[in-house]
N, C-alpha and C positions, 0 to 999 in steps of 0.2 A: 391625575395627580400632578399636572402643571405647575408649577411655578413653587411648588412644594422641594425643600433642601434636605440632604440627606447627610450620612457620614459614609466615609470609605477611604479606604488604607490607597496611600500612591506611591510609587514610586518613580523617582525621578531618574534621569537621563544620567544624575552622577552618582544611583544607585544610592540614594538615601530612601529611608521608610518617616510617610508623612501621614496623618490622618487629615482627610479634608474635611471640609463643607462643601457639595455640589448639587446640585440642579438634579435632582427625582428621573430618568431619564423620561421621555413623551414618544410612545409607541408610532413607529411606522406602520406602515401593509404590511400584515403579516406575523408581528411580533405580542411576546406576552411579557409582560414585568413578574419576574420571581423575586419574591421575600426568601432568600434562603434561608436555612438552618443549619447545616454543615457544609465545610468545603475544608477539601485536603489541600496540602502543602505535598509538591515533589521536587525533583530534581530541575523539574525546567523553573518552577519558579526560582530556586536557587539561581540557576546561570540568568535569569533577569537580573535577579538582584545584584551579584555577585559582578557579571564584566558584559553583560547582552546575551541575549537569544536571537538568533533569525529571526527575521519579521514581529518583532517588539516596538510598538508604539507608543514612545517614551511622552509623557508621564504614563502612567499603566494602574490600572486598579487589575491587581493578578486574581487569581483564584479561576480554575477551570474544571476542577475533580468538584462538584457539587449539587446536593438538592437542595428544595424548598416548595413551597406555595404559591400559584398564580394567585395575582392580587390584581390583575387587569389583564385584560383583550385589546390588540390594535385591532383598526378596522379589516375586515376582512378573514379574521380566526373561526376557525371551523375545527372542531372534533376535541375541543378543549374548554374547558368551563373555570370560571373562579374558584379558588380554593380547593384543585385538584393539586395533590403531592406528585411533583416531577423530578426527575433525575437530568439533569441536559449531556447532551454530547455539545462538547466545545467547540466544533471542527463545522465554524459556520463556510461554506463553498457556495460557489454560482451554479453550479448544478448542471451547466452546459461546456465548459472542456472538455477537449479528450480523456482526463482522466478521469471525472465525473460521470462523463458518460460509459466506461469502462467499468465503472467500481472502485474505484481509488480516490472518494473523494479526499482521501487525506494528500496525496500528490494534487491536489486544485492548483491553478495555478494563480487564484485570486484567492486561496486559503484566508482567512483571517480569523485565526483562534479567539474565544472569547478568552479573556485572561493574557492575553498575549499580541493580538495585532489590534483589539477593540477590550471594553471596560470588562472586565471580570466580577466575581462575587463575592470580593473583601468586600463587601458596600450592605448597604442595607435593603437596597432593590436593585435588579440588573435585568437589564430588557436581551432577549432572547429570541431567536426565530423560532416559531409556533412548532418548524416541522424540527426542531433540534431540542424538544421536552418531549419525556417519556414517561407517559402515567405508571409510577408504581405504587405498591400496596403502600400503605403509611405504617401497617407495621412491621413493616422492614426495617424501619426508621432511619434518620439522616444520616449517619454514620454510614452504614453500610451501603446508602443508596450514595454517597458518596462514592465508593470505591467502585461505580459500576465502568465508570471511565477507565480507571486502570487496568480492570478485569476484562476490557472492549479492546485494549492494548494489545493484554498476553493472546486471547481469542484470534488476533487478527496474527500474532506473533506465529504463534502453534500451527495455525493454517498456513503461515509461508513455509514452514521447516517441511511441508508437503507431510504434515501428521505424523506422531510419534507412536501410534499403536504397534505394540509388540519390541516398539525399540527401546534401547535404553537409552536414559536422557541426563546430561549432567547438566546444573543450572549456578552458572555463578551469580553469587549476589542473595544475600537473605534479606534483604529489603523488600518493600511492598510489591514490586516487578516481578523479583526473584520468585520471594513464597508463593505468589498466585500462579507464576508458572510451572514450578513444580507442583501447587495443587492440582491447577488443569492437568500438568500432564499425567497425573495417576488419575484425575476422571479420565482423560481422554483415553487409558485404555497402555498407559507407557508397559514395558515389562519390568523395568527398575528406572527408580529415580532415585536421582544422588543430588543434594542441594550442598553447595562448598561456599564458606565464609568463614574469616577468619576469626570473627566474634563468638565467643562461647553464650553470649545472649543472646543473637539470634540462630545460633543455632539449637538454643532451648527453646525458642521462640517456634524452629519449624517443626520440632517434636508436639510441641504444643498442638498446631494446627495436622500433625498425624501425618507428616512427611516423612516417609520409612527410614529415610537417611540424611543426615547433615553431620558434615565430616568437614573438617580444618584445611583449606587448599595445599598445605603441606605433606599431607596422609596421601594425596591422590596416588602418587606413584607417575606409571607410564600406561597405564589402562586406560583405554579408545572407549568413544561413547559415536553412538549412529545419530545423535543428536546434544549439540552443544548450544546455550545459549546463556549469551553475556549479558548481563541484568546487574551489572555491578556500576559501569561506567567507569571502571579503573581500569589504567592502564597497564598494568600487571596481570591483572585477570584475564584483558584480552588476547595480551602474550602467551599466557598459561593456557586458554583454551584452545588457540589454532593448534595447539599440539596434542592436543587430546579427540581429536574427531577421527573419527572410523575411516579407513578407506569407503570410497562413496558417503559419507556421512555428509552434514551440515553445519555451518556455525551459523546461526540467527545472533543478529546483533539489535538489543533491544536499549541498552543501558545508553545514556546520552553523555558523549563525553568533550569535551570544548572543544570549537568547533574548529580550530589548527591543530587538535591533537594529534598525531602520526605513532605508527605503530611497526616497527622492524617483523617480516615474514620473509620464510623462506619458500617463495614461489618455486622450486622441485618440489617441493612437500607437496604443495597443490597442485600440480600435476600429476606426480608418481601416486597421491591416493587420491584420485579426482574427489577432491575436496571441494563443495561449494560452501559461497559465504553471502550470505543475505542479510539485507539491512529488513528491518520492521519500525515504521515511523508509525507511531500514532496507533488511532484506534481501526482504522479505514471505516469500511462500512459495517461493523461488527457490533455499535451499541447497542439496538434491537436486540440480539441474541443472547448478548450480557446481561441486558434487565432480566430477561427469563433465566439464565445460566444462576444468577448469584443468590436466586431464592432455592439452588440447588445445593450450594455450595456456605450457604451465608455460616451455618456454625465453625466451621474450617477459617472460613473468611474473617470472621468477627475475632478471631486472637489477634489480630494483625494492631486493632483497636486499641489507643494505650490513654491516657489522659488528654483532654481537647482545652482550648485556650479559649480565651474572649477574641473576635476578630482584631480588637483593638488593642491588643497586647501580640500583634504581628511580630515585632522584635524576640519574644520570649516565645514563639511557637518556631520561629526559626530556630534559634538557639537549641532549643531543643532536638528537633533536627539533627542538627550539624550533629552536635556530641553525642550522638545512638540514645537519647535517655528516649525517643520512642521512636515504632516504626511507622505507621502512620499518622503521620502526623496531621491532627483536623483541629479547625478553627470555627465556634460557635457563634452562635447569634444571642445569648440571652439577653445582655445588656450594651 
């Protein structure tokens, strides 16, 4: 596809949203061009647009939560063919650091997200490492197979908090982080989950997807949970849940919140109830096990689903966003 022009959403360095015309990208070793079909909208694309992200390589074509169709082979693809339906992990790494070689590729120290340090898939083809597409079913469809990145998130999330079986779990935040957390956490076996938001729409939202409980952060009380985690990225939330973790309990911090934002704790608290607090970046090494998990999960998962935009109508799927009119928010390809 050389020399062949495309279109795709940019965003510049002073945070304006542009459609271009660019150059079809022309596969290296190793790589596949995906046509996509859905790609979601979350909060890191927000902080690009809005004031930067960490490692943002401005101009930017965003989009990292996405599937589509190979439509080309670079030289040297093995185990992938044209017009197989993939879902990508965004979380392209060099494969040989310490944290790589540990399992953490999302601490790479050469990270460079697709959507975020390299071109993303607001566009109409975006070239891919071979080993970062994941054959899933097609009738999954794009949507869903969009959400498998986020779903690869809470998976890697839930596994830090050292597993919530038989514990009880409070999960701020009824956005897309949030809901799928408390969904995993009642697959993974929780013994109560409580999802807290202040929105009375997403808290119809978690009834929807069969979360036993979503209650107004106000109602909580002073009742301790053996696992907390903050999926909201607001800074009141995060306040509100260091105060609700069990002696020995956890707080997992999953929700992304600017990145000088600071938060007043009272360190006796963490000590006197040996409290830990863990961060969860990313997906780590968890995408694999989320393509399989979400053909588990997909009817629960699919409420989450609300109306999708034209890719090129970027401004109006933000928008949306921002003012709750939906929770996942995805951006189409038909025209």
């Amino acid at each position: 596809m050389g020399n062949r022009m495309m279109r795709a959403v940019s965003i510049s360095s002073d945070h304006q949203i542009a459609i271009i015309e660019t150059a079809v990208p022309t596969l290296t070793s190793g790589e596949v061009l995906v046509k996509p079909c859905s790609c979601g909208i979350c909060g890191t694309d927000l902080h690009i647009l809005r004031h930067g992200f960490p490692g943002t390589h401005y101009p930017v074509t965003p989009g990292h939560e996405f599937a589509g169709h190979v439509v080309a082979l670079g030289p040297g693809v093995k185990g992938i063919r044209e017009g197989d339906f993939v879902a990508v992990d965004p979380n392209v790494v060099c494969g040989t650091c310490r944290w790589c070689r540990s399992g953490r590729p999302n601490l790479c120290l050469q990270l460079t997200p697709i959507g975020v340090g390299r071109t993303g898939a607001a566009a109409e083809f975006v070239n891919v490492p071979s080993q970062n597409a994941f054959a899933v079913k097609e009738a999954l469809g794009g949507e869903l197979a969009a959400l498998i990145e986020p779903l690869a998130c809470v998976i890697h999330a839930i596994e830090s908090s050292q597993g919530v079986k038989n514990k009880t779990v409070l999960v701020f935040g009824g956005g897309t982080m949030g809901l799928l957390t408390a969904i995993m956490s009642e697959v993974s076996g929780a013994a109560r989950v409580v999802l807290a938001d202040p929105s009375a729409q997403k808290r119809e939202l978690a009834k929807r997807a069969r979360i036993s409980e979503a209650v107004d952060p106000v109602s909580l009380g002073s009742e301790c949970f053996d696992v907390v985690f903050e999926a909201a990225g607001v800074q009141k939330a995060l306040e509100t849940a260091l105060l609700l973790v069990e002696k020995t309990g956890v707080l997992v911090q999953i929700g992304v919140h600017d990145e000088d934002a600071t938060v007043p704790f009272n360190p006796f608290k963490i000590y006197e109830r040996e409290i830990r607090i863990i961060g969860s970046n990313s997906c780590a090494d968890k995408y694999a096990e989320a393509v399989d998990v979400m053909n588990d999960i997909k009817d629960r998962a699919a409420v989450l689903i609300g109306p999708s935009f034209s890719v090129w109508d970027f401004n109006k799927a933000v928008d949306s966003m921002v003012t709750g009119q939906s929770i996942k928010t995805l951006l189409h390809f038909n025209s």
